[in-house]
N, C-alpha and C positions, 0 to 999 in steps of 0.2 A: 255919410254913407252907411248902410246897414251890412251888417255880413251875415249870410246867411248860407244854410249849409243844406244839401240835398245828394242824391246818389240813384241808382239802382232798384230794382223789387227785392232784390235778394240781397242786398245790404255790401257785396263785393267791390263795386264802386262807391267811391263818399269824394265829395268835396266839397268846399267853401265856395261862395261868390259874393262879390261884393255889389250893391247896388240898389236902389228905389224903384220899385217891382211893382208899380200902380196902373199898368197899361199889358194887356198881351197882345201879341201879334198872331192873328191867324189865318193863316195862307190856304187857298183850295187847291194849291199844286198839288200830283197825284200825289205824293209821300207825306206831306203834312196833315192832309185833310184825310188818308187810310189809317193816321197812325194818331191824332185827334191830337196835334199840340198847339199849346200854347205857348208863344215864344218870346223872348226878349234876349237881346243881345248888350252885351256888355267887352269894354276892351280885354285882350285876353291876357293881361298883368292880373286884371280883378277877379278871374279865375285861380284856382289853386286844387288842385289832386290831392287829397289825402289819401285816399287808399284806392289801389287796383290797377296801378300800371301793369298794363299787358290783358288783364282781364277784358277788352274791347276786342273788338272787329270792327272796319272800318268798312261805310257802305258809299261808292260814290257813283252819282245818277246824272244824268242832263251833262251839264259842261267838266262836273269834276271836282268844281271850284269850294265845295266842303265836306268836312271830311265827319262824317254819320257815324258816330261812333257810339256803338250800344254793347251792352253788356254779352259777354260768351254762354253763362250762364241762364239769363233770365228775358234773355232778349230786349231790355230797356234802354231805350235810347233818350240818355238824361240830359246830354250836352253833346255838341257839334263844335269844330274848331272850321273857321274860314280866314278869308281877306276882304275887306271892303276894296271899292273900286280904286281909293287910293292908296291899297296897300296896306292897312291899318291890319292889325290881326284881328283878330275879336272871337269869342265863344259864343255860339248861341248855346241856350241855356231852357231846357222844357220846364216851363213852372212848372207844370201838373209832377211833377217831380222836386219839387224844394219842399223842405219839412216847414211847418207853421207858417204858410204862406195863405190863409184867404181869397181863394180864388174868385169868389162870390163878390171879391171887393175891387176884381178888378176891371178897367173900360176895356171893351177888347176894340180892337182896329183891323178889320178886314186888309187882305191883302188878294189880292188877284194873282196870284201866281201862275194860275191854270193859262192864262194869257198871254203868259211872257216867253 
């Protein structure tokens, strides 16, 4: 597993995540596809906050069920906290937001969200 570290535009949030980053998810629900992320999801032990507890606001749309958290300052929305359906935690995690990540290098996978 690789660990790799990413945050904020304004440097207020940072943290680590741990994971193999070769796929992004991108959804045309209205918020993913306004705000042009690319996603992947990982369990949320393999996330880790270095700096900026409290520095977030939390945005939650549709049913609730994750919790959009972007920067106070800068408006960046670097990572998300949810649940899968069985309960599992997990972080999603905005590549376009991880430092040294190659974006160019990754498959992306449509997701229909607008549909669901």
């Amino acid at each position: 597993m690789t660990t790799y570290t990413g945050g904020c535009h304004c440097g207020k949030i940072a943290y680590a995540v741990e994971g193999e980053f070769n796929e992004a998810i991108v959804c045309n629900c209205s918020h993913c596809a306004m705000k042009g992320f690319r996603l992947a999801f990982v369990p949320r032990e393999a996330f880790t906050l270095k700096k900026g507890e409290g520095e977030w606001s939390t945005y939650h749309f549709n049913k609730g069920a994750i919790d959009h958290n972007f920067c106070k300052t800068c408006g960046v929305e670097s990572f998300a906290f949810g649940k899968m359906p069985d309960g599992m935690e997990i972080a999603a995690i905005n590549l376009n937001c991880i430092d040294a990540l190659d974006l160019s290098k990754l498959t992306v996978q449509d997701v229909d969200g607008k549909s669901v």
